[in-house]
Backbone as CSV, one residue per row, in Angstrom:
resi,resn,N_x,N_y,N_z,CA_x,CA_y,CA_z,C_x,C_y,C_z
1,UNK,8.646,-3.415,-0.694,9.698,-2.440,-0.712,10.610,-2.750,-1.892
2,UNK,10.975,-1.533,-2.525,12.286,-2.190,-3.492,13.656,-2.367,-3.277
3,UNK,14.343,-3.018,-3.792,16.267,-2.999,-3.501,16.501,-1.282,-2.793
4,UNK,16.071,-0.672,-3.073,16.237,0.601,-2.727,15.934,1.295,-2.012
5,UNK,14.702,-0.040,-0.754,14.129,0.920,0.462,12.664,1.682,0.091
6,UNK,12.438,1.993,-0.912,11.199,2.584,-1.074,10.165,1.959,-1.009
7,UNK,8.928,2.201,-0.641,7.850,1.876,0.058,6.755,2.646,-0.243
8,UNK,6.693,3.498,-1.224,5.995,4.446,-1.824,5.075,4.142,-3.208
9,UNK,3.872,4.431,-3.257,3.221,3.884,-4.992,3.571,2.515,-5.091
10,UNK,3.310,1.864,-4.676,3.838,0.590,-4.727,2.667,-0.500,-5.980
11,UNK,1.166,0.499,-5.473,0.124,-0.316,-6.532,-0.437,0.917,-7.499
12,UNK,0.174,1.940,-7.715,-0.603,2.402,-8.888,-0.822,3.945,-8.260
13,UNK,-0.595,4.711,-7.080,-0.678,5.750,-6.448,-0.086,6.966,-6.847
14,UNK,-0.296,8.162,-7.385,0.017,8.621,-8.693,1.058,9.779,-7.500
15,UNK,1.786,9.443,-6.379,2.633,9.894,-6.078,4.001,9.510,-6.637
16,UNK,4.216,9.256,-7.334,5.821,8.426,-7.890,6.142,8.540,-9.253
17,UNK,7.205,8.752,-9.615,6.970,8.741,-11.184,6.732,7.228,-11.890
18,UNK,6.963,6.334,-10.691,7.341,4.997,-10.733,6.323,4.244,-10.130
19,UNK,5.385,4.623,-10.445,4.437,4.421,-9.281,3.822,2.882,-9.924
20,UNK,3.258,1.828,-9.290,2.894,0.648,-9.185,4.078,-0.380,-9.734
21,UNK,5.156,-0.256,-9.197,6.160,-0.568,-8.961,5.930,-2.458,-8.824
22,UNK,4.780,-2.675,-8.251,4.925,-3.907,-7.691,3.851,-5.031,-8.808
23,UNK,3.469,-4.387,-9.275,2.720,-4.694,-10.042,3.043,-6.277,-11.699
24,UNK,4.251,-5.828,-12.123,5.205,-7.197,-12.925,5.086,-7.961,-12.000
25,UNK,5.986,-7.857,-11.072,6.020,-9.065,-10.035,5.032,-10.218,-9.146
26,UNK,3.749,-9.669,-9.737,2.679,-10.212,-9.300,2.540,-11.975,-9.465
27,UNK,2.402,-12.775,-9.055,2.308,-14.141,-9.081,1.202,-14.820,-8.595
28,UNK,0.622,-15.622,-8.363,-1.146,-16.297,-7.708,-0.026,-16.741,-6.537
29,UNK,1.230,-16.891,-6.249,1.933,-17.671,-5.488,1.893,-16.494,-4.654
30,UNK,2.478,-15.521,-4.945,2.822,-13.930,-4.576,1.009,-13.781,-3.231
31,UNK,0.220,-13.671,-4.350,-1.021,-13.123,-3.787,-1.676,-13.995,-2.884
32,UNK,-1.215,-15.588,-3.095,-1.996,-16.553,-1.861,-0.666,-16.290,-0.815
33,UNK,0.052,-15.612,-0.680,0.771,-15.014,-0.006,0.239,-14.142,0.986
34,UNK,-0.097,-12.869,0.587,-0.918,-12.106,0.940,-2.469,-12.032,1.256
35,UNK,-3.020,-13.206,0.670,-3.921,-13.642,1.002,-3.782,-14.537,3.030
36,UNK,-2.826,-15.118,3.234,-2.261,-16.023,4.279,-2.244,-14.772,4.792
37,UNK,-1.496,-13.597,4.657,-1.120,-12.465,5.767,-2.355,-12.092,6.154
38,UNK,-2.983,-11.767,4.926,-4.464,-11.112,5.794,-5.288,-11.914,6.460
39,UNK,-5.681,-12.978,5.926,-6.805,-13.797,6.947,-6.260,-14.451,8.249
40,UNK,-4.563,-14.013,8.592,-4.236,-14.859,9.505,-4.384,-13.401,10.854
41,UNK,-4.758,-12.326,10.356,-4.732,-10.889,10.804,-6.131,-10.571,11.658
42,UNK,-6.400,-9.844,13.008,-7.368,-9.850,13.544,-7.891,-8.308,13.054
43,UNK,-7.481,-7.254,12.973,-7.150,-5.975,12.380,-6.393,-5.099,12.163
44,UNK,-6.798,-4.283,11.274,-5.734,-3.609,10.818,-5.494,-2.444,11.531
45,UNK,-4.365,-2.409,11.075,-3.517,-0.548,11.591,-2.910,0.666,10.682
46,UNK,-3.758,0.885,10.681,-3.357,2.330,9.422,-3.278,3.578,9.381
47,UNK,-2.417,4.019,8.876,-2.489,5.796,9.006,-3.378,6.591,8.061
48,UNK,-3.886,7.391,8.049,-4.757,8.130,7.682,-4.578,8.048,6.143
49,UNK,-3.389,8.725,5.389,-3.195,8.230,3.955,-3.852,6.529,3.528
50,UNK,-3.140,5.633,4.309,-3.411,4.548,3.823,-4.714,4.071,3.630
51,UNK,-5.454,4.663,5.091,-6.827,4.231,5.643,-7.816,4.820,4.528
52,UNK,-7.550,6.210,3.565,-7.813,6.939,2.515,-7.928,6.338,1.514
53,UNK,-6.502,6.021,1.502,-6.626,5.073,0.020,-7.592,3.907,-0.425
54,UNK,-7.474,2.834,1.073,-8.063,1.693,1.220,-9.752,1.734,1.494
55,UNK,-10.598,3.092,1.927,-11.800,2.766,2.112,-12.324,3.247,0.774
56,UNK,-11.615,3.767,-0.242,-11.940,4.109,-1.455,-11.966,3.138,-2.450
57,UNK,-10.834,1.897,-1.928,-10.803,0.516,-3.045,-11.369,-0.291,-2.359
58,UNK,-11.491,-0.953,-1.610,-11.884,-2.039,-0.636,-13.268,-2.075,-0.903
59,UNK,-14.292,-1.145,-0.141,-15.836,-2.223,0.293,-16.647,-2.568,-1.315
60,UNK,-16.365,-1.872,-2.247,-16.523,-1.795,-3.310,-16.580,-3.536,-3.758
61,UNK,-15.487,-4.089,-3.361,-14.555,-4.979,-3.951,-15.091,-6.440,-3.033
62,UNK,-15.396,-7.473,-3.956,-15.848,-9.054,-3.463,-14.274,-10.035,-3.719
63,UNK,-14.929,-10.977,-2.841,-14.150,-12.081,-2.745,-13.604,-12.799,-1.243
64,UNK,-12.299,-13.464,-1.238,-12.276,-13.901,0.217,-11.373,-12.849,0.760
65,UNK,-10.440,-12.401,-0.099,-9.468,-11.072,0.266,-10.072,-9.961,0.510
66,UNK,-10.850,-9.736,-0.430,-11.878,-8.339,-0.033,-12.807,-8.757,1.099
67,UNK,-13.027,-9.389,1.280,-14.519,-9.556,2.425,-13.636,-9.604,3.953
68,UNK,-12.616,-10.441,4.056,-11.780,-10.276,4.947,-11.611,-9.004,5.569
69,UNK,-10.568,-7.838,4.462,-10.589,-6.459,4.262,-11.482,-5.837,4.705
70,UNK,-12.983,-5.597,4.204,-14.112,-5.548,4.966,-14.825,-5.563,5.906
71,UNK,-14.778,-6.555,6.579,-14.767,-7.071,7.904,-14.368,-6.887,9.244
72,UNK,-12.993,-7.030,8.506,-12.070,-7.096,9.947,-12.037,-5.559,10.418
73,UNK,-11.915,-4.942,11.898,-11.673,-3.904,12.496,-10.458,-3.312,11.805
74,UNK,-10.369,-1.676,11.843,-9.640,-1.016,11.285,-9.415,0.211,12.662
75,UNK,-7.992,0.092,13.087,-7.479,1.438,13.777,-7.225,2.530,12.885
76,UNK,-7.130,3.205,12.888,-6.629,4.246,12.046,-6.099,5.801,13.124
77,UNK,-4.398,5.664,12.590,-4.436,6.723,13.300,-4.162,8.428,12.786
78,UNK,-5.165,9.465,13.221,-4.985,10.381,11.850,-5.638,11.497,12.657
79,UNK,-5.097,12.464,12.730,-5.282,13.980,13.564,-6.463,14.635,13.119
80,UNK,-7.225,14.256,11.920,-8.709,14.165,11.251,-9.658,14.095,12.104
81,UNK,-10.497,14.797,12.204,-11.720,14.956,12.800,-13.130,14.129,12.069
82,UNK,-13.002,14.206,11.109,-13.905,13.462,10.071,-14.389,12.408,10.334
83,UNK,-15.117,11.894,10.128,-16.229,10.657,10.639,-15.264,9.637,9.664
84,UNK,-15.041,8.405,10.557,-14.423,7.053,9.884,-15.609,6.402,9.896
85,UNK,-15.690,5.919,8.424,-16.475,4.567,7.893,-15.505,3.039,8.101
86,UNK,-16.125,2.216,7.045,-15.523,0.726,6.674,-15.038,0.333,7.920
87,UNK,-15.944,0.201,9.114,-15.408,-0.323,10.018,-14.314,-0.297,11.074
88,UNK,-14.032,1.280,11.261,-12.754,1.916,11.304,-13.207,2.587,12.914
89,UNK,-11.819,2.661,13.807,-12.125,3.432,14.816,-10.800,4.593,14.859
90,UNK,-10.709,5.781,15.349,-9.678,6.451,15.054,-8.768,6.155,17.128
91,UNK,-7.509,6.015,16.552,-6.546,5.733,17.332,-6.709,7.029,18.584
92,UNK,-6.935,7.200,19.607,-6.884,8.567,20.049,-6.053,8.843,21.269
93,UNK,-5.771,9.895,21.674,-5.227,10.475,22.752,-3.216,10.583,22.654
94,UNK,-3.011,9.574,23.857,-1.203,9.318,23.005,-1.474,8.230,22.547
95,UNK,-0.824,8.761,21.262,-0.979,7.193,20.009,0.441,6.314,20.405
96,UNK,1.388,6.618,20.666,2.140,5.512,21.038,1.348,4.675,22.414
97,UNK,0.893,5.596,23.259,0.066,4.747,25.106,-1.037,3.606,24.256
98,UNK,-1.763,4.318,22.951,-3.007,3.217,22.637,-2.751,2.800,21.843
99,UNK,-1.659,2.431,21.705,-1.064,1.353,20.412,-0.723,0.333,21.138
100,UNK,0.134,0.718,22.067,0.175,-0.243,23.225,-0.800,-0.932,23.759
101,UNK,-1.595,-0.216,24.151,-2.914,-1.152,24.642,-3.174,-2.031,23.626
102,UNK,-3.851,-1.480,22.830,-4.041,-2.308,21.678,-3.663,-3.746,21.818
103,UNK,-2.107,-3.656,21.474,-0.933,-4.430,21.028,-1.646,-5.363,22.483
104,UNK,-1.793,-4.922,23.671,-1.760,-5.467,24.986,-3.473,-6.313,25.274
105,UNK,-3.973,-5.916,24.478,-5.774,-6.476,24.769,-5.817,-7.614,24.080
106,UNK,-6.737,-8.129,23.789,-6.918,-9.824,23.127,-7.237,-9.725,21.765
107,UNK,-7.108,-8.215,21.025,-7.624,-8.833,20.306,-7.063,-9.241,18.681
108,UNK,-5.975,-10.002,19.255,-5.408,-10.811,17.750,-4.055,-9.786,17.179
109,UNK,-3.581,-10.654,15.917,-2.635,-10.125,15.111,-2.971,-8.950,15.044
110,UNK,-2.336,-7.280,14.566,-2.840,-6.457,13.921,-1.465,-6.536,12.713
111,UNK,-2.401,-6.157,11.777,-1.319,-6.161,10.330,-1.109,-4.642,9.890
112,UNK,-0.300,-4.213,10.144,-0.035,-2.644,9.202,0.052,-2.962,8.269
113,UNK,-0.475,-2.284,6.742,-0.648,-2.362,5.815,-0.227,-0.955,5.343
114,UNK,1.019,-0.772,4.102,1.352,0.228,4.115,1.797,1.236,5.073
115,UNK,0.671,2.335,5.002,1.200,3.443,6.301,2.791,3.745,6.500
116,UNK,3.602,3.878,6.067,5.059,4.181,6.191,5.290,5.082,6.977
117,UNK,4.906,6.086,7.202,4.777,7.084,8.514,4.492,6.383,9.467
118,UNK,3.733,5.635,9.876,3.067,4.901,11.181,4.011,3.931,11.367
119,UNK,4.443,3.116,10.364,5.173,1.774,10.314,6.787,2.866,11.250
120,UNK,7.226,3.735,10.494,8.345,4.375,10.989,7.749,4.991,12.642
121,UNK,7.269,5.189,13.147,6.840,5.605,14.331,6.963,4.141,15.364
122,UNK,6.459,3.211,14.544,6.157,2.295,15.088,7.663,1.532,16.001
123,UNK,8.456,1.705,14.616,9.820,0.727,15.108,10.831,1.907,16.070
124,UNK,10.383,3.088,15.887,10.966,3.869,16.917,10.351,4.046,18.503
125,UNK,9.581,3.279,18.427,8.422,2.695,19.780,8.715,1.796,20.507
126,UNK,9.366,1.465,19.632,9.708,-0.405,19.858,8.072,-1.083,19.909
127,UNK,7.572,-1.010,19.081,6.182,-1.581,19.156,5.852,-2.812,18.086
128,UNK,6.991,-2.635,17.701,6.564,-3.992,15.948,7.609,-5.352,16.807
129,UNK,6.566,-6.420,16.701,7.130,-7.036,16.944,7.582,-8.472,15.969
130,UNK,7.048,-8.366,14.943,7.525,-8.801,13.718,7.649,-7.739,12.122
131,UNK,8.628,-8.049,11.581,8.920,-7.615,10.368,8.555,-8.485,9.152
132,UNK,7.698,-7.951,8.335,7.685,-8.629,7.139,7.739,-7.453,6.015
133,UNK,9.030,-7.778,5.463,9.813,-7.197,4.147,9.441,-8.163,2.908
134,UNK,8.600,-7.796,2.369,8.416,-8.054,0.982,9.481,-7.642,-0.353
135,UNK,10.107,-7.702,-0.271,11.568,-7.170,-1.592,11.515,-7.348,-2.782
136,UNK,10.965,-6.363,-3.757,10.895,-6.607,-4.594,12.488,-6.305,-5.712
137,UNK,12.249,-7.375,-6.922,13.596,-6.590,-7.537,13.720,-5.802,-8.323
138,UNK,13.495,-4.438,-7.964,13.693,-3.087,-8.816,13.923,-1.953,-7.960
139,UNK,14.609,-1.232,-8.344,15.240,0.580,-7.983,14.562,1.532,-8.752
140,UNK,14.112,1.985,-7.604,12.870,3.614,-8.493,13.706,4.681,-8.190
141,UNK,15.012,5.126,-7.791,15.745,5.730,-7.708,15.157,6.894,-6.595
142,UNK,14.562,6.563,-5.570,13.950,7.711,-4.407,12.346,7.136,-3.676
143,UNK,12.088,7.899,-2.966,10.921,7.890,-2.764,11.154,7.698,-1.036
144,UNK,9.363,7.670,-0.440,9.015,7.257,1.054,9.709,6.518,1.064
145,UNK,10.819,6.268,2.168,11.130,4.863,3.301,10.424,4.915,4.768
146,UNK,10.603,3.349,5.213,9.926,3.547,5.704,10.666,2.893,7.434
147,UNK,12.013,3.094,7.136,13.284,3.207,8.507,13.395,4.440,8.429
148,UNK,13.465,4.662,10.188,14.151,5.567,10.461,15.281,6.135,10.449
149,UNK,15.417,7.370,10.302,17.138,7.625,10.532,17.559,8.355,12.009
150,UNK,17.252,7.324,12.717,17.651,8.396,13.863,19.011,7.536,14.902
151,UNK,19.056,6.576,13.667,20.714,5.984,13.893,20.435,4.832,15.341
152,UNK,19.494,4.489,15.806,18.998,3.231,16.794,19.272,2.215,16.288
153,UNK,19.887,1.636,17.432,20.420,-0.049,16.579,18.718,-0.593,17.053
154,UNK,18.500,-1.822,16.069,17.529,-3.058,16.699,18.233,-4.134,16.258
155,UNK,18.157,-5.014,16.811,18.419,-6.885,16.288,17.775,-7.200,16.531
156,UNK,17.541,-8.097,14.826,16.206,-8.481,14.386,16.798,-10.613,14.388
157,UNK,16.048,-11.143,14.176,16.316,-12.427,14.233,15.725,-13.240,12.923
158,UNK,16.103,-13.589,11.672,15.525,-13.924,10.276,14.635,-15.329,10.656
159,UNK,13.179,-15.199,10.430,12.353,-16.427,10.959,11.867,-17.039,9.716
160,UNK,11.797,-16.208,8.152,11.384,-16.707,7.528,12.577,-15.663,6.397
161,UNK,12.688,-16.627,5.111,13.586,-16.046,4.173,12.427,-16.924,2.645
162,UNK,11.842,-16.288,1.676,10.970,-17.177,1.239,11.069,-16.380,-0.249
163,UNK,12.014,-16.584,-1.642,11.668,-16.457,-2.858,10.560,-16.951,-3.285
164,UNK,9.895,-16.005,-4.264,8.872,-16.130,-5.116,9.169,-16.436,-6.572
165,UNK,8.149,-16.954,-7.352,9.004,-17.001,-8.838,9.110,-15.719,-9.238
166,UNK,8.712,-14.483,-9.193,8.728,-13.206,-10.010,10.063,-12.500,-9.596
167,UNK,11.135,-13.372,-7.974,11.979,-12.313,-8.253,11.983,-11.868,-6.378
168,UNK,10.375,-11.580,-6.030,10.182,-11.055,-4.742,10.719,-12.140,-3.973
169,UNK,11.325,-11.381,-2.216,11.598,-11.396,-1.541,11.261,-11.556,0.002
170,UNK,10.034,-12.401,0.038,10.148,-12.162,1.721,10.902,-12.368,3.042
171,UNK,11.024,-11.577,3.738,11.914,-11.288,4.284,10.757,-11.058,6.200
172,UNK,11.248,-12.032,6.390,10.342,-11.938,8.001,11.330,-12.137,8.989
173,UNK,11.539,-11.193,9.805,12.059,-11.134,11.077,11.943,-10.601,12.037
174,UNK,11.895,-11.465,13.428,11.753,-11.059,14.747,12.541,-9.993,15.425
175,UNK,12.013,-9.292,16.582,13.118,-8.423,17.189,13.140,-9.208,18.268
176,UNK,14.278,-9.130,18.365,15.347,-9.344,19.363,15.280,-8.684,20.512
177,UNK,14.348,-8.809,21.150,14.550,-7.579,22.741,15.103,-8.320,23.919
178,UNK,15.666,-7.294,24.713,16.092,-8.113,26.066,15.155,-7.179,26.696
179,UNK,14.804,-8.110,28.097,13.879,-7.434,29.192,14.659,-6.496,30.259
């Protein structure tokens, strides 16, 4: 995300005028970063844009990040009728009831990746139960966010606060729920 909340074109997505935004900031420190997020991940959760984007770059693509990517199960949730490849099942019925399940069955971390529509659905669910804010330092002056505005407090609890040399920001925090 940048100083500015946006969450949009972030690698090169020709929605933005600003688009691969994240791209300077890149570091081997940065990416064994992201490397740790994904392999520590059982599958993913994605919305239809993202799930688009990603079965178009991904199986293509070798290594331990890509093969991971590959591999691992993919939800995807997307009002599409269309046959899902790359390992993908489509989210169905009420997507908040089988997100839940999901979230509720054994099987592991799920990592949203992108998806900003879904990610925003998500925290209005109360369904995320960790935050990881990546912050990068630059202002594209607009774009997708990916908070809601529907004015809901959450308290979040800071578990990890972690500079990179390029500048980025991670930013990991718990929610705070009472039962």
């Amino acid at each position: 995300m940048t100083l500015d909340g946006v969450v949009e074109a972030p690698g090169g997505e020709p929605t933005h005028p600003h688009s691969g935004w994240t791209m300077p900031f890149s570091t081997p420190e940065l990416r064994e970063f992201k490397l740790r997020e994904v392999l520590e991940a059982e599958s993913l959760l994605l919305g239809r844009k993202t799930y688009e984007q990603f079965v178009e770059a991904w199986p293509e693509r070798e290594g331990t990040f890509a093969d991971k990517m590959n591999r691992m199960p993919k939800h995807v949730v997307t009002a599409s009728t269309e046959p899902l490849g790359w390992n993908a099942t489509r989210v169905e019925g009420d997507v908040r009831a089988a997100i839940g399940d999901l979230k509720a069955g054994d099987g592991g971390p799920m990592l949203v990746a992108g998806s900003a529509t879904l990610a925003k659905s998500l925290l209005v669910w109360g369904l995320v139960d960790e935050l990881r804010l990546l912050v990068y330092p630059v202002i594209v002056g607009g774009g997708l966010r990916m908070f809601p505005d529907d004015r809901a407090k959450a308290e979040l609890r800071l578990a990890q606060l972690e500079e990179f040399d390029s500048g980025a920001v991670l930013h990991r925090y718990l929610f705070n729920r009472t039962a």
